[in-house]
C-alpha positions in Angstrom: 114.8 -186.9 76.7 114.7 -184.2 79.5 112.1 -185.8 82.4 112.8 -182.6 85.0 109.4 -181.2 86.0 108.2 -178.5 83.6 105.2 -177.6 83.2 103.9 -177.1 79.3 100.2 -178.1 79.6 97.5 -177.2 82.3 96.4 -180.8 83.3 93.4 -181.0 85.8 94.5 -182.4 89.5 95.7 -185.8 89.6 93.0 -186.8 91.8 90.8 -186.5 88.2 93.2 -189.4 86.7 93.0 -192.0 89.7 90.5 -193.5 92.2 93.1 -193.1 95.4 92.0 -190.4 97.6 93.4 -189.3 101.2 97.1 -190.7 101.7 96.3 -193.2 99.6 96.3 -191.0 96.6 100.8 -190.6 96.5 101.8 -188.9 93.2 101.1 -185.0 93.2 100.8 -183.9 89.8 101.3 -184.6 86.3 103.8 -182.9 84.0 103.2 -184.2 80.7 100.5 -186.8 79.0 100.1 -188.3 75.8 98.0 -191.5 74.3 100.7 -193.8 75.5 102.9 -191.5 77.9 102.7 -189.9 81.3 104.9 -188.4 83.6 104.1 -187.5 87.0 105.9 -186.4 90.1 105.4 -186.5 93.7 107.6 -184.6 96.3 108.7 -186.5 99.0 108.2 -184.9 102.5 109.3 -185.5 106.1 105.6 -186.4 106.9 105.2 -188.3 103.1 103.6 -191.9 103.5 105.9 -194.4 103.8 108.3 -191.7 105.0 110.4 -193.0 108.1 114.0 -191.0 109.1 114.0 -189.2 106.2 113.5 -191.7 103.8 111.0 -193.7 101.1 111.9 -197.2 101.1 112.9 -198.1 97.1 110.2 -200.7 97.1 107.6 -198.3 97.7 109.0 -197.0 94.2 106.3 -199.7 92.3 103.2 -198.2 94.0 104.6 -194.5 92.6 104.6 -196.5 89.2 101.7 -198.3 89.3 100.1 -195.0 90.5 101.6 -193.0 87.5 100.3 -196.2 85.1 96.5 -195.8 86.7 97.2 -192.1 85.9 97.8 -192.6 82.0 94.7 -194.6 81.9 92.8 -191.9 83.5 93.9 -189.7 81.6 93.2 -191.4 78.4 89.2 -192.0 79.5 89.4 -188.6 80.4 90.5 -186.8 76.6 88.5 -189.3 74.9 85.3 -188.3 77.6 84.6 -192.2 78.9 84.7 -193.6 82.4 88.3 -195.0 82.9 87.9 -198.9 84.2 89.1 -200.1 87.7 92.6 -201.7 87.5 94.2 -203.8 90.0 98.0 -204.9 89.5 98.8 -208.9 88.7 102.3 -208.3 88.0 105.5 -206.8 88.7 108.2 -207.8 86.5 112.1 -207.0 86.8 111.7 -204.4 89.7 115.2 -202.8 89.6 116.3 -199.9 91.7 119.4 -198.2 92.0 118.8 -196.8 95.7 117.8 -198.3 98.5 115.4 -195.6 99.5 114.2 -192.1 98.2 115.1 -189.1 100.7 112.6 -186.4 102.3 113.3 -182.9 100.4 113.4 -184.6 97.2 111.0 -184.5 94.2 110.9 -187.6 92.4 109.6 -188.2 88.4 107.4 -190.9 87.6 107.2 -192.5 84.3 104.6 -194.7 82.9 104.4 -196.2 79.0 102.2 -198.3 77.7 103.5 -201.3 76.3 100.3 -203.3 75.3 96.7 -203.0 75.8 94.2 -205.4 75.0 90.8 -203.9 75.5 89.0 -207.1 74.9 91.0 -209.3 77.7 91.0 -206.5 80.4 95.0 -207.1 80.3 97.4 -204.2 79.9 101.7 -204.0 80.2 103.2 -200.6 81.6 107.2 -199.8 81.5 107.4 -197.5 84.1 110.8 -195.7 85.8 111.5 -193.7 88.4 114.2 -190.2 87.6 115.9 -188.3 90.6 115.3 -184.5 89.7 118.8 -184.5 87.4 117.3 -187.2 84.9 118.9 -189.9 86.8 117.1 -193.2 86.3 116.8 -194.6 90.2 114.6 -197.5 89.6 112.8 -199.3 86.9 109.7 -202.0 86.5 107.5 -203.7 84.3 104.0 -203.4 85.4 100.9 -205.7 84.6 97.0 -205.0 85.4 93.6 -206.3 84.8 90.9 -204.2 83.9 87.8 -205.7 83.8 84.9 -204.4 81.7 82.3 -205.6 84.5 83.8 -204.5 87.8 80.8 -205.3 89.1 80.7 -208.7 87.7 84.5 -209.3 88.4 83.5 -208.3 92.2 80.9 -211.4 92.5 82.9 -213.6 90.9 85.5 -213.0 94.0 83.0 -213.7 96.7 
């Protein structure tokens, strides 16, 4: 499957998929979206978070993933017209990455795939991968999040 950007679908900002704003908000765009697929990419600048001599750390790789998995969610509550729930990550499984950093110039595609949901327990498993521009895989994780129906509830019971 070819994961270089191309654009077949007019998708609204990504800022309409995910709560980040400011330089918190890293991907720039999605390419393509389905129930249980996205793919997103970000292009990595000189003055790019996280950016430091030219260069993304690898590690910073599982925020770009965890961002594209948010992104899939949004999008979902979007197309089907609900509010899309808070999540906050609880696990990162079998983090692999072929690099040991991402370079400046280059724009990077994000996958996320939804392996299970379970609406009822908040819980939800992403696969998500990293592909350098050619369709090389460059790093690869296993994502888990929380999503709880009550955020406001959920935000008490942390006090």
């Amino acid at each position: 499957m070819n994961r270089q950007a191309r654009d077949t679908h007019d998708y609204l900002p990504i800022a309409k998929y995910l709560s980040h704003r400011g330089y918190a908000l890293l991907l720039d765009r999605v390419i393509e979206a389905s129930a249980n697929r996205i793919l997103c990419a970000v292009a990595l600048r000189e003055n790019s978070p996280f950016c430091r001599e030219g260069r993304v750390p690898a590690y910073i790789g599982i925020e770009y993933m965890a961002q594209a998995a948010g992104a899939l969610i949004g999008w979902g509550a979007y197309t089907e017209d609900v509010s899309p729930r808070i999540g906050f990550l609880v696990s990162v499984r079998k983090f692999t990455s072929m690099v040991d950093g991402f370079a400046a110039g280059t724009t990077l595609m994000v996958e996320a795939r939804e392996v299970i949901r379970d609406n009822d327990s908040g819980l939800g498993t992403m696969a998500c991968a990293i592909y350098h521009p050619a369709d090389v895989l460059i790093a690869r994780t296993q994502l888990t999040a929380y999503m709880p129906k009550d955020l406001k509830a959920f935000s008490t019971v942390l006090k």
